[in-house]
VOGU-235156 format. One line per 5 residues: number of its first residue (from 1); for each residue x, y, z of C-alpha. Coordinates in steps of 0.05 Angstrom, whole numbers, plus 5000, padded with zeros to 4 digits. Layout:
BEGIN
NUM) X:Y:Z; ...
This chain:
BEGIN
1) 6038:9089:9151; 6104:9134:9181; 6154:9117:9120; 6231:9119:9133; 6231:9203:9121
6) 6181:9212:9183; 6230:9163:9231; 6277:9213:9214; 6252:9276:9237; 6238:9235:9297
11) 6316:9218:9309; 6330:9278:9286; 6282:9308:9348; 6311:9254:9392; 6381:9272:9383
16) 6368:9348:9398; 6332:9335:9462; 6361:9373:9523; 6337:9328:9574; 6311:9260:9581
21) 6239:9277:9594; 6243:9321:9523; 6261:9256:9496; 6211:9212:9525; 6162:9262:9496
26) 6189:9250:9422; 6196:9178:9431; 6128:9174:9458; 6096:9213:9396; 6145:9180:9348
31) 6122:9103:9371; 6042:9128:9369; 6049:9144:9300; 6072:9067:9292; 6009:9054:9321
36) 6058:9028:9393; 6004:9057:9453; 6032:9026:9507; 6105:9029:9516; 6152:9011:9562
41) 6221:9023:9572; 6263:8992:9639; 6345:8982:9640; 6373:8955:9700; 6440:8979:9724
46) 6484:8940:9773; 6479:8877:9804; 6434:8895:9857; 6374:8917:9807; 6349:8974:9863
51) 6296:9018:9841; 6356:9071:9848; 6386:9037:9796; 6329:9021:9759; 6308:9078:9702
56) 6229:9064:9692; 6196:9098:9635; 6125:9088:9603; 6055:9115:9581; 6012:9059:9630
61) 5968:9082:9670; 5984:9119:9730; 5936:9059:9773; 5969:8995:9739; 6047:9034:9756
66) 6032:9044:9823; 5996:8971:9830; 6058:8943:9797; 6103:8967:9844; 6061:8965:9914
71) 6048:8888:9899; 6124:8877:9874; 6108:8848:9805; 6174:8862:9781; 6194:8795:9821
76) 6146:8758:9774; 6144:8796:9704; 6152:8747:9649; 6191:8812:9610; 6253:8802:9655
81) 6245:8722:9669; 6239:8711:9593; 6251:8768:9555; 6315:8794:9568; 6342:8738:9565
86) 6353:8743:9498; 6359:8793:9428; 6311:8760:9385; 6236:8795:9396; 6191:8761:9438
91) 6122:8772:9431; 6085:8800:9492; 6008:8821:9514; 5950:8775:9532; 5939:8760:9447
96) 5998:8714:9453; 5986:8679:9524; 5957:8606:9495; 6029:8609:9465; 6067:8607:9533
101) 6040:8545:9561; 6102:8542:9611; 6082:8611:9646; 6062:8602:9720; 5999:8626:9754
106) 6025:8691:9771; 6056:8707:9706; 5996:8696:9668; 5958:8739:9719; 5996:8799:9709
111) 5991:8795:9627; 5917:8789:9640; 5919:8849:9688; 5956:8889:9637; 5902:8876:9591
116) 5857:8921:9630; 5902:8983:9611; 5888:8959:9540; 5954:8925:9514; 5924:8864:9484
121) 5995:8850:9438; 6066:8871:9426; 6138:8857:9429; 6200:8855:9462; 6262:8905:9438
126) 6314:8886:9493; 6380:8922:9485; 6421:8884:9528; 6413:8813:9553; 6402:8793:9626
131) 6470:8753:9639; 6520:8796:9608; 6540:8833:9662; 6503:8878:9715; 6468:8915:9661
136) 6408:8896:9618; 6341:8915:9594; 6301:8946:9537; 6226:8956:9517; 6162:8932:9519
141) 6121:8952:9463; 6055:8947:9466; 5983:8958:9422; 5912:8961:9425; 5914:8908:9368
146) 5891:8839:9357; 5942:8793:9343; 5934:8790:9267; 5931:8865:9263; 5996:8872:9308
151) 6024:8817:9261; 6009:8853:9195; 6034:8922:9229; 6097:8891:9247; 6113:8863:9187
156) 6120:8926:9152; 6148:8963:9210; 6187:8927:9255; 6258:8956:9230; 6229:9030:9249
161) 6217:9004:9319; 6271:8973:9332; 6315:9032:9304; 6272:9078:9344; 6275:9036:9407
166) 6351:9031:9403; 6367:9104:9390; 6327:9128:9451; 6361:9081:9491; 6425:9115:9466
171) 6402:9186:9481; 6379:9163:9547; 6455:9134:9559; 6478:9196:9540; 6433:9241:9577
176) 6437:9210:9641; 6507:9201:9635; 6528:9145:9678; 6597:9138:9661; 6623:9204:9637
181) 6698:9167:9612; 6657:9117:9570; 6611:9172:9537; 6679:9211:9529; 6705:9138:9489
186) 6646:9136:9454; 6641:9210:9421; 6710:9201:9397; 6709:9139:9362; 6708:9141:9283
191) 6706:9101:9227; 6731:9088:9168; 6700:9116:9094; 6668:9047:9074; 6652:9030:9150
196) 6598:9088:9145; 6584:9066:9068; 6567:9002:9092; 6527:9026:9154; 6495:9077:9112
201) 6469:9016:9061; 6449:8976:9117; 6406:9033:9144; 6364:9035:9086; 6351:8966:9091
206) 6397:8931:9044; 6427:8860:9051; 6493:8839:9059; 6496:8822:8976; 6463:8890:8962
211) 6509:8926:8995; 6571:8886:8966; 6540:8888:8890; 6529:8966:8900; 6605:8974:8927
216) 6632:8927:8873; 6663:8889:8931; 6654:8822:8962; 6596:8798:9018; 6653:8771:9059
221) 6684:8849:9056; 6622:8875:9084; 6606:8834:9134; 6690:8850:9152; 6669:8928:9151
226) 6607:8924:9182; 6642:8874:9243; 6695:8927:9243; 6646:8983:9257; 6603:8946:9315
231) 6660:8944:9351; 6677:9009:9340; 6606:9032:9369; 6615:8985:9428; 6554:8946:9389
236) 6519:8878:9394; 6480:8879:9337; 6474:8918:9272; 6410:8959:9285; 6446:8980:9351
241) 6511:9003:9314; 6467:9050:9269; 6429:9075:9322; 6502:9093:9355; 6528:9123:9284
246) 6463:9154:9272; 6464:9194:9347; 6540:9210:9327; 6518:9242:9262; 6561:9190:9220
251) 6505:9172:9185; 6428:9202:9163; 6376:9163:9165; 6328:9182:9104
């Protein structure tokens, strides 16, 4: 099993990389050795959602891609229907389709079709909801497993995937760089001493009355400094803002 120390050579790798296909590399190796074979990573930018505006990144097959996109599954694909529409994980592969009752015809088609590649289970990691504004997307994250192994797996690893998942999606912000004034707003934000005590805690997996017994100051205060640094970040959620103070070198993950 990759402990904490192992994720952080990987952000470590991911924060050096030059170039968003050196990234995709480490990401790709760093998620395999969480046991994640079939990933998939799509964020949507602008309200028209052209594949111009589309960034597409993942290890399926080179067959089921081009299959994807010459019968225009992306129309269909439960992922953006049902996925991004919200934070919380959603679990994902054919393993899970007796669960989704609800899914039409076509949807459950291209799970099953997926299945072919191999990705029998996974999850959603979506970074920003569909309905927000023009942006949204995330990953698809995907294994070879039965649904009781992906379970078990997950269990003990889910906070390295998602902190994984979310600091790639960072770097790849970054590296394509979209909008050069907010990446210029970004680098130059800072925060305060406890701010990066408190994200620093949080890293490591500590709870809101951890963190505030360690301090020797109140759960209310935390969850004040840890608000106080999301917004900071520009963040939605607290594994986001670390990802963001982790790429910023506020923070080490170890």
């Amino acid at each position: 099993m990759v402990g904490q120390t192992g994720i952080s050579k990987y952000l470590v790798q991911q924060r050096q990389a030059g170039s968003v296909e050196d990234l995709w590399g480490v990401t790709v190796e760093a998620f395999h050795q969480l046991q994640i074979t079939h990933l998939l990573y799509v964020y949507c930018r602008g309200y028209l959602n052209t594949p111009e505006d589309t960034i597409l990144l993942t290890t399926m097959p080179g067959w089921w891609v081009e299959k994807y996109q010459r019968e225009g599954y992306a129309a269909f694909d439960p992922f953006f229907t049902y996925c991004c529409q919200t934070y919380e994980p959603v679990r994902t592969g054919v393993e899970y389709l007796p669960d989704y009752t609800y899914l039409n015809e076509k949807e459950r088609g291209l799970i099953t079709e997926a299945a072919e590649t191999g990705f029998r289970s996974g999850t959603s990691c979506i970074v920003r909801r569909r309905g927000l504004g023009p942006d949204f997307g995330g990953w698809n994250l995907g294994t070879t497993l039965s649904r009781n192994d992906f379970e078990s797996m997950y269990k003990s690893r889910s906070r390295q995937l998602r902190l994984l998942s979310l600091h790639a999606h960072e770097r790849i912000t970054l590296l394509t760089g979209r909008d050069q004034e907010e990446v210029k707003e970004y680098q130059e934000q800072t925060l305060s001493e406890r701010q990066i005590e408190c994200l620093t805690l949080l890293s490591k997996g500590r709870r809101t009355k951890e963190i505030a017994s360690e301090l020797e100051i109140q759960p209310v205060t935390v969850e004040h400094h840890i608000n106080l640094a999301k917004k900071f970040l520009n963040s939605t959620t607290r594994e986001q803002a670390i990802a963001r103070a982790v790429i910023k070198g506020i923070i080490e993950v170890n």
